[in-house]
C-alpha positions, 0 to 999 in steps of 0.5 A: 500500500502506498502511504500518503500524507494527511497534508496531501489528503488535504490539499486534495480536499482543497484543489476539489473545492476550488474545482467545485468553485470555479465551475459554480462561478462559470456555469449556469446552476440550473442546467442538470449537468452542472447541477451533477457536476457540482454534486459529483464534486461533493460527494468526491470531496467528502470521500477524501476528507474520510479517508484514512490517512495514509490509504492511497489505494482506498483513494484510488478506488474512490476516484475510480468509483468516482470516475464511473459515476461522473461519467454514467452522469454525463451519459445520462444527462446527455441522453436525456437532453437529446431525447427532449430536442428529439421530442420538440422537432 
């Protein structure tokens, strides 16, 4: 297991808040993607900051886990705002 510090859990913390931030800052909040975006971002900040210190293998599977769901969330964002230009043509 590769050992990493609590200094870098926590700037890992901090760069994922600062990603939430700017994408709250250039983004419109009501549309679903960024609406899935933003919460992604959270739950992946709360993740790290629960990981036990030192546990770099657990946080490579979180970012994977956490990988699988942005991308399932874009796949379905997408699909659903294709198939409502679908419906209004």
């Amino acid at each position: 297991m590769t050992m990493i510090s609590s200094a870098e859990m926590a700037d890992s913390v901090t760069q994922l808040r600062a990603a939430r931030r700017l994408v709250a800052e250039r983004s419109t909040a009501d549309q679903p993607l960024t609406q899935a975006a933003l919460h992604l971002i959270d739950c992946a900040a709360d993740v790290v900051s629960r990981l036990p210190a030192g546990d770099l293998e657990s946080a490579r599977e979180a970012l994977g886990s956490a990988r699988a769901a942005v991308v399932s969330a874009t796949y379905a964002v997408r699909r659903i705002h294709d198939l409502s230009r679908t419906e209004d043509a």
